[in-house]
C-alpha positions in Angstrom: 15.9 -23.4 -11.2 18.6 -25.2 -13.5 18.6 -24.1 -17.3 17.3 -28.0 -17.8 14.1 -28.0 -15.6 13.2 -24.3 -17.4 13.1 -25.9 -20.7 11.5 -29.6 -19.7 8.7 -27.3 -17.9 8.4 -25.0 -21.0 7.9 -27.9 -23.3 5.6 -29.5 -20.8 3.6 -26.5 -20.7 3.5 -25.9 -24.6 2.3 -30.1 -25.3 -0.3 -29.2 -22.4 -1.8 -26.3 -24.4 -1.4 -28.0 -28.1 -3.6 -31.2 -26.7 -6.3 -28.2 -25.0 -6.3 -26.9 -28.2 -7.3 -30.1 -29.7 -9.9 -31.5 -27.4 -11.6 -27.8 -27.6 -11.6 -28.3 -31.2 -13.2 -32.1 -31.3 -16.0 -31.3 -28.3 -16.9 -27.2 -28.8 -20.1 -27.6 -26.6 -18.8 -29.7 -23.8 -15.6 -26.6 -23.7 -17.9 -23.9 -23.8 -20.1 -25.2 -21.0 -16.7 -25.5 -18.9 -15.5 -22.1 -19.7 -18.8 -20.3 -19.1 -19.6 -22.4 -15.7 -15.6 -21.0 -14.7 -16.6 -17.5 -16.2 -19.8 -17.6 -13.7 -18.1 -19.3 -10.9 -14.8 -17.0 -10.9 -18.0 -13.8 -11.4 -19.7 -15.1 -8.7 -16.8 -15.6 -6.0 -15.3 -12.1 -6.9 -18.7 -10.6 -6.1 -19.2 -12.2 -2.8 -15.5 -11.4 -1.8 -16.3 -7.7 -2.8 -19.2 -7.4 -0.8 -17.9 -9.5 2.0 -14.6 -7.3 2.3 -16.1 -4.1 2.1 -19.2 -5.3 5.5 -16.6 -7.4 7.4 -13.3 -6.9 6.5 -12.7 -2.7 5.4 -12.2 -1.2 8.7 -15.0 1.4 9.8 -13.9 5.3 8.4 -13.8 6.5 12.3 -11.1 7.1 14.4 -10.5 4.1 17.1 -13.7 2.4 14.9 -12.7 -1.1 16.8 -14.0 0.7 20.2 -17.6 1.7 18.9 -20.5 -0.8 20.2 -23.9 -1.3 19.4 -26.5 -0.8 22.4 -29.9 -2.2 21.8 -33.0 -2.1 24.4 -34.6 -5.4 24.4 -38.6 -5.7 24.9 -39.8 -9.6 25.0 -43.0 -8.2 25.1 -43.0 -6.7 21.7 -43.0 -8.2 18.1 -39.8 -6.5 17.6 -37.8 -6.7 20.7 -35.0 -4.4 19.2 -37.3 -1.5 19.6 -36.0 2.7 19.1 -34.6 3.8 22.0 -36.1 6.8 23.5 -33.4 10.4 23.6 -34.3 10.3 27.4 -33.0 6.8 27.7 -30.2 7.6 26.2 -29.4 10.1 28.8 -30.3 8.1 31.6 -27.5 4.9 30.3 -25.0 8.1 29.5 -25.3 9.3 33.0 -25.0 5.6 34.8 -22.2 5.1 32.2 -18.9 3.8 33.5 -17.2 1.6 31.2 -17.9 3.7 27.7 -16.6 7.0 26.7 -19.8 8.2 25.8 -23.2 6.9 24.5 -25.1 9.0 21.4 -27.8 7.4 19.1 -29.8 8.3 15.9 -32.7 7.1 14.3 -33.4 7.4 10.4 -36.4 7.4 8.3 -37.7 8.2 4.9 -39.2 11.6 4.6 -40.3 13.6 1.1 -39.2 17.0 0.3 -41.1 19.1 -1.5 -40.1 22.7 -1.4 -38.9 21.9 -5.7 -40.5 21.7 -8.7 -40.4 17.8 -8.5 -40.6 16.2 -4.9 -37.6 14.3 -3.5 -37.5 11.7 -1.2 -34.5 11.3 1.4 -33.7 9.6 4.2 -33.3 11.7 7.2 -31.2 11.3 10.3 -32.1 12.3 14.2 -28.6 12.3 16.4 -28.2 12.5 20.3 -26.4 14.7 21.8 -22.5 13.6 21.6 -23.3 11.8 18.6 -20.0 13.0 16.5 -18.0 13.1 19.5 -18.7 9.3 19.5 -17.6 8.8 16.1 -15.0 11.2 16.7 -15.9 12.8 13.8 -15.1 16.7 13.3 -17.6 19.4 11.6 -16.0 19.8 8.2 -17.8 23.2 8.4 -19.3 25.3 11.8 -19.5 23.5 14.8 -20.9 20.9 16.7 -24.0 20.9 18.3 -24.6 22.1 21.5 -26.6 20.4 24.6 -29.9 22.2 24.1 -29.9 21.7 20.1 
């Protein structure tokens, strides 16, 4: 950019921000409803974008996450068609299995704990069998489980 231009488009800028100046000063309500509706708009995208990068756009924390699928059984007959899958099904689509690696589920659910002084309530996990294989996911400590656990 020529030495010219730079000053012509510092100028411009500083007259842009002395007349800002003055209209905030004549009309204070009108300006402060602008900058608080940019305040809650500019709030209100950023928190969208954060909650939309980290569902859709953050990569899963497995290895190879782009191969994992989702398997559902579906039951017209049934208010909820998506209905839990029972372990022995699972075994029976891991057996007839010829286009996946492997197939593992789990199913969670809110139990309480009350072996404390105060009772706790957690959400507890039930995996199939090749369930961290599936992830690819490694026992930080022991091992994995085996078939008959």
């Amino acid at each position: 950019m020529p030495a010219g231009t730079r000053v012509a488009s510092i100028e411009n800028t500083w007259s842009n921000l002395k007349s800002a100046a003055r209209f905030l000063r004549k009309s204070p309500g009108f300006s402060l409803t602008v900058i608080l509706t940019l305040a809650l708009g500019i709030g209100a995208n950023s928190a969208v974008f954060s909650a939309i990068d980290t569902i859709l756009l953050r990569p899963l924390p497995f290895a190879d996450a782009n191969e994992l699928v989702v398997l559902h059984q579906h039951n017209r007959t049934r208010k909820n068609p998506r209905g839990l899958l029972a372990p022995r099904r699972l075994e029976e689509w891991n057996k007839q299995n010829s286009t996946l690696q492997a197939i593992s589920g789990w199913y969670t659910e809110n139990v309480s704990e009350s072996s404390g002084a105060l009772p706790e309530r957690l959400l507890r996990a039930d995996v199939a069998p090749r369930f961290l294989q599936v992830l690819g996911v490694r026992p930080a400590l022991g091992r994995d489980f085996t078939q008959a656990e």
